[in-house]
C-alpha positions in Angstrom: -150.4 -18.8 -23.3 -152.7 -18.2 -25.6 -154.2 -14.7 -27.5 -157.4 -15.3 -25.3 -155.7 -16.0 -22.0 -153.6 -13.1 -22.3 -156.7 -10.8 -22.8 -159.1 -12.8 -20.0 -157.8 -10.4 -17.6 -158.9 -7.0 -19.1 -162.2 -8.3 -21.0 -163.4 -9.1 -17.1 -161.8 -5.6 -15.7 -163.9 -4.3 -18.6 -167.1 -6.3 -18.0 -167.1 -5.3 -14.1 -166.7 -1.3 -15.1 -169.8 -2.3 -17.5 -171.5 -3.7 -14.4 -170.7 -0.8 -12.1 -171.6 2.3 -14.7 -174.9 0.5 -15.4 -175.8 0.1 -11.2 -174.9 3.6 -10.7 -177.3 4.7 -14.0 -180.0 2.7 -12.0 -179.7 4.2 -8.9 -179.2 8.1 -10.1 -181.6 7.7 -13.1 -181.8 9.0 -16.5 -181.8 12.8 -17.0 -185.2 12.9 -17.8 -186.3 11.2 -14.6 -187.0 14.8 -13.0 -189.2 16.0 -9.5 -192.6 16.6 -10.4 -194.5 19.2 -8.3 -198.3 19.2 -7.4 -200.6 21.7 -5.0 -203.3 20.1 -3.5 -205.5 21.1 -0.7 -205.6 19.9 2.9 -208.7 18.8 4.3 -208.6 21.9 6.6 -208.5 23.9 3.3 -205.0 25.3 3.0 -203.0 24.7 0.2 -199.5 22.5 -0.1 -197.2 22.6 -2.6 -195.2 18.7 -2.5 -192.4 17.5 -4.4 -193.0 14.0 -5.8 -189.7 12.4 -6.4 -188.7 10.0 -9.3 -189.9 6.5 -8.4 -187.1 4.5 -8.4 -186.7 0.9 -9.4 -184.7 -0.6 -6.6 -184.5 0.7 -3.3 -181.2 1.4 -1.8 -180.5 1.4 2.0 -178.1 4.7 2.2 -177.7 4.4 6.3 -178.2 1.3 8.3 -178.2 3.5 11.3 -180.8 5.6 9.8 -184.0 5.1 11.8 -187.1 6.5 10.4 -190.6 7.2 11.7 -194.0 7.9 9.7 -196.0 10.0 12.1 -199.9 11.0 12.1 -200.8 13.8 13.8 -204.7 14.2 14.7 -207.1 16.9 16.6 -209.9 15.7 18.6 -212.6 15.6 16.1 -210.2 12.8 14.4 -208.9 15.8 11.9 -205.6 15.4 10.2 -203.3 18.1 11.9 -200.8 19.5 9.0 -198.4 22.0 8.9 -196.3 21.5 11.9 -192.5 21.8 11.9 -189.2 19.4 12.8 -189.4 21.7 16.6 -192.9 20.5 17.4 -191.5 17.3 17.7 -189.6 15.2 20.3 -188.6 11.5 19.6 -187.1 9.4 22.7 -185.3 5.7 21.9 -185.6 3.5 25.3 -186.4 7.1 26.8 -183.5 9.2 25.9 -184.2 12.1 23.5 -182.7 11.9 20.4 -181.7 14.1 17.6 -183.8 14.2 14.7 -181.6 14.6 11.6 -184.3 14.2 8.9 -187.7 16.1 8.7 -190.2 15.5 5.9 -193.8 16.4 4.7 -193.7 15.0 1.6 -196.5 13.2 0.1 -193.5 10.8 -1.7 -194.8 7.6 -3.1 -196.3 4.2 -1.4 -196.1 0.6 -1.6 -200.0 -0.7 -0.4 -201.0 -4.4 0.1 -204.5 -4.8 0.2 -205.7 -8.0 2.6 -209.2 -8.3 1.5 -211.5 -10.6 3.4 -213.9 -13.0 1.2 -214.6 -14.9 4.2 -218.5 -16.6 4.5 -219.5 -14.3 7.3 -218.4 -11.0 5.0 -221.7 -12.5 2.7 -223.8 -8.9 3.1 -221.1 -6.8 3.8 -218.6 -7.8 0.5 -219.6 -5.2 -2.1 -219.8 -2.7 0.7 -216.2 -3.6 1.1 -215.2 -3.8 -2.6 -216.8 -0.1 -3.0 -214.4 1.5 -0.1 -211.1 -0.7 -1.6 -211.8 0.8 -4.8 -212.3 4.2 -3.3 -209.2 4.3 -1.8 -207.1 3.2 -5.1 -209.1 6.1 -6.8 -207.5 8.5 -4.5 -203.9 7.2 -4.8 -200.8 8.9 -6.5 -200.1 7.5 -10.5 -196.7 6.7 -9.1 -198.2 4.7 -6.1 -198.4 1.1 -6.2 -200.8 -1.6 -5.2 -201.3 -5.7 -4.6 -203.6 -7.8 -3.7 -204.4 -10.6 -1.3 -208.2 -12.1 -0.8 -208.6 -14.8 1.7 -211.4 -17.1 3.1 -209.8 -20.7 3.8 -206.2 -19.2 3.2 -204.8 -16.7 1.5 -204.7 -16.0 -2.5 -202.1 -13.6 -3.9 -204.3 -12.3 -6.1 -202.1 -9.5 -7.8 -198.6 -8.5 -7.5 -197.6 -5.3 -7.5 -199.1 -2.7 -10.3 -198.9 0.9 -10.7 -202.1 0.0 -12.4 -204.9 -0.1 -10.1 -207.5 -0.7 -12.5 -206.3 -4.5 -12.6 -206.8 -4.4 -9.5 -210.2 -3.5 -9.8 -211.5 -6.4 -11.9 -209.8 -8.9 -9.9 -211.3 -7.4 -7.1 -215.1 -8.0 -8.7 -214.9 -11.1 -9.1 -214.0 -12.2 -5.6 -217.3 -13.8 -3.8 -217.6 -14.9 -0.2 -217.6 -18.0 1.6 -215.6 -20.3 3.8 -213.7 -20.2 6.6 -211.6 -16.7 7.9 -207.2 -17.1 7.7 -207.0 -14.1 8.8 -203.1 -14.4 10.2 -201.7 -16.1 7.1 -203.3 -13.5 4.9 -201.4 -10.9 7.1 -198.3 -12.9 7.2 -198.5 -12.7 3.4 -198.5 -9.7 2.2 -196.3 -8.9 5.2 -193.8 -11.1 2.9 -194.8 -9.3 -0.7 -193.8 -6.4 0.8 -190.4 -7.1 0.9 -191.0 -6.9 -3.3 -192.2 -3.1 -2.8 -189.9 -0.9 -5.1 -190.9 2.1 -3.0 -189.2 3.3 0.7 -192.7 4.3 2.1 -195.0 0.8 2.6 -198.2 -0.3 4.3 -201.2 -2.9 4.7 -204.6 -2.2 4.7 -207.2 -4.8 6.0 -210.6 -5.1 5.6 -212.4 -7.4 7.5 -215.2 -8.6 9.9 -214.0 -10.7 12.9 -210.9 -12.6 14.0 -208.9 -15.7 12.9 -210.2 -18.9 12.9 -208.3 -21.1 10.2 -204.9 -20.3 10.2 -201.5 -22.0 10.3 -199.6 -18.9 12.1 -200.0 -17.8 15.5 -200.6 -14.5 16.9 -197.2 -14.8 18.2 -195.7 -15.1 14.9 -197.6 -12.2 13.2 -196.9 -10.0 15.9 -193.0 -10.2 15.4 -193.5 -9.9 12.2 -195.0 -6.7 12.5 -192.4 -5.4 14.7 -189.1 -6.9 12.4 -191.1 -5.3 9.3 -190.9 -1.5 8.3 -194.7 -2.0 7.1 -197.4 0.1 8.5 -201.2 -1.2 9.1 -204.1 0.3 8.9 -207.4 -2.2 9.6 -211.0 -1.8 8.5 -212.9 -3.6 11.0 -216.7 -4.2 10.5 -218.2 -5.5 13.4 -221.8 -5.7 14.3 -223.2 -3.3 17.3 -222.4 -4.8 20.3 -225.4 -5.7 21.7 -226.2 -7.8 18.8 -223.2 -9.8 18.3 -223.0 -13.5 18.5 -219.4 -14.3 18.2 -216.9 -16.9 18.6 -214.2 -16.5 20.8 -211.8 -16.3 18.1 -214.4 -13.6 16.5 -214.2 -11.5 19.6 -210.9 -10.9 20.4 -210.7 -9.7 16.2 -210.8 -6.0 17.3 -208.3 -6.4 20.0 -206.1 -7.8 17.2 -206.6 -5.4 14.5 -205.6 -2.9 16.9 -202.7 -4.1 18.5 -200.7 -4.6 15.1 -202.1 -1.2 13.9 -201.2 0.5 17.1 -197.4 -1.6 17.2 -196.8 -0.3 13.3 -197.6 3.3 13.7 -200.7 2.9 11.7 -204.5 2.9 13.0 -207.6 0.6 12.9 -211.0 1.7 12.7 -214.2 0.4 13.8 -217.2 0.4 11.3 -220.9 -0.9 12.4 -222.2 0.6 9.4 -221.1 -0.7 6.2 -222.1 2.1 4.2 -219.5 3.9 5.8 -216.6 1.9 4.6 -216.1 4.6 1.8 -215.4 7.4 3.6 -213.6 5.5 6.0 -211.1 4.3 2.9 -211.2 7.8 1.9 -209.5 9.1 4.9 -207.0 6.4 5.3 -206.2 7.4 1.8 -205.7 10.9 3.3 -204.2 10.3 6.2 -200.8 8.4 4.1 -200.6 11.6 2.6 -200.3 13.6 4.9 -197.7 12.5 7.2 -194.7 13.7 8.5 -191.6 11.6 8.8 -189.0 12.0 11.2 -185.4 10.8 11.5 -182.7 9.9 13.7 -179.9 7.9 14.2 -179.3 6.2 17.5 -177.4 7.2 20.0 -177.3 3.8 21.3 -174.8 2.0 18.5 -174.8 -1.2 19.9 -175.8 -3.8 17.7 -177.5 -6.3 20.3 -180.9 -7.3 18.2 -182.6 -6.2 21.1 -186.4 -4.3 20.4 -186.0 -0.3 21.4 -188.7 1.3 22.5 -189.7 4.9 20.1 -191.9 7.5 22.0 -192.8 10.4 20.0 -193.7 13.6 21.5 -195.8 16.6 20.3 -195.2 20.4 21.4 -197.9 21.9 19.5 -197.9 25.9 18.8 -199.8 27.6 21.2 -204.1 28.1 20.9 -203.8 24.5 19.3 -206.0 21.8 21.3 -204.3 18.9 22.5 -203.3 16.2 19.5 -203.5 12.7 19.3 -200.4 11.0 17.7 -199.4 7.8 16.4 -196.1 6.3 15.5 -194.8 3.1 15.4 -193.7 2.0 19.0 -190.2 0.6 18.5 -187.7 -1.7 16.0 -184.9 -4.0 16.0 -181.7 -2.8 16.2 -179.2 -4.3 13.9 -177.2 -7.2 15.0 -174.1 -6.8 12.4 
């Protein structure tokens, strides 16, 4: 045996401790990868103080059994609600109540895919819609991230993800309508680029006029896509006043649509008649990802049947509070291994 064979052995006992010192730098971080604080007001006016974590570089799933749920809470002028605690809420799995071990306010950091639509029929309504897209990057986080997908005839991946909005924002000025609307694929898409996100908190927001009407995926497939993803989305919809609207079939149901994936996720969609309102609209979706609580729980039901649970989450508001309006995502997949 040979010098070399001899020490084979312990050069790979050495390279594998190399390996495992230099995973576990990755996941704790360096020492001067420290919790930055910021206080920033509410849009009722009072004052929160949040932690913003380090962002980290690759995502690690602590506990599989770990189920957690973004929730919006609203008034009923539409008003975030903040400021509630972990005993105002109530989260059932196939309708038994569950404990929640995890409670959070935090505005931590976000993963956002933006499905733009370039589509012919978005002709007067584009630069409208490039204004509120760039409104809602200028009220991100610097440790937020962004991509991009456009689509007319299909999808373009237009931008992977950047902490760096402003490349963004050039792509994004460039884009010009026209063509048909691949509304699904698009979706599908960045429902796959999301996978890429390096943050835990992720969602899609899509802007566009009407329903699908070139696509190779069905509504079926987008659907359980939705539901196998841990992707919230929020739709932009900018549809003509009803009494004026001259649609295809496919270009009715588009609302219906929209909604049911936004309402499946635990995000919202909103309808816009107006363009000029697509600003402020962005705006508050903007808002409304910030200010979120996020509750979680681990299943009392452990068996691992792939089967789609049910989540219902329930508000006890303090008392002299009107009644709220929340949203949550409406179930997930429970594990099969």
């Amino acid at each position: 045996m040979t010098a070399l064979s001899r020490r084979a052995p312990a050069l790979a006992m050495a390279a594998m401790a190399l390996v495992g010192f230099l995973a576990m730098r990755a996941w704790c971080g360096s020492d001067d990868q420290k919790p930055t604080t910021q206080t920033s007001d509410t849009p009722g006016g009072a004052h929160i103080t949040v932690s913003k974590p380090p962002l980290r570089v690759t995502p690690f799933l602590v506990d599989v059994n770990l189920v957690l749920v973004n929730v919006t809470v609203t008034d009923p002028f539409d008003r975030i609600v903040t400021g509630l605690d972990q005993d105002n809420f109530e989260v059932y799995d196939e309708k038994v109540p569950q404990k929640i071990e995890t409670f959070s306010t935090e505005d931590a950091p976000i993963s956002v895919g933006l499905i733009f639509d370039c589509s012919g029929s978005m002709g007067d309504k584009i630069e409208k819609s490039k204004e509120a897209a760039l409104q809602f990057f200028k009220t991100s986080n610097p440790q937020d991230e962004f991509m991009l997908v456009s689509f007319a005839d299909r999808p373009d991946m237009v931008s992977g993800f950047t902490a760096k909005y402003e490349n963004l924002q050039e792509s994004l000025l460039t884009v010009k309508s026209g063509g048909r609307t691949a509304l699904l694929d698009a979706i599908y898409l960045g429902l796959s680029e999301m996978k890429k996100a390096t943050t835990n908190r992720r969602a899609l927001l899509v802007i566009s006029d009407g329903g699908d009407n070139h696509s190779r995926y069905t509504e079926s497939d987008i659907k359980k896509a939705v539901k196998e993803s841990d992707v919230q989305i929020y739709a932009v919809g900018i549809f003509e006043p009803s009494p004026s609207r001259g649609r295809t079939t496919e270009e009715a149901e588009g609302p219906g649509l929209l909604a049911e994936l936004a309402e499946v996720s635990g995000g919202r969609m909103f309808s816009v008649e107006n363009s000029n309102e697509l600003p402020d609209i962005a705006e508050k979706i903007s808002v409304e990802l910030r200010n979120q609580y996020v509750l979680g729980y681990k299943p009392s039901n452990l068996v691992r049947d792939g089967r789609w649970r049910r989540i219902r989450v329930k508000l006890n508001p303090p008392k002299g509070l009107p009644p709220l309006q929340v949203y949550a995502r409406t179930g997930y997949y429970a594990p099969t291994q």
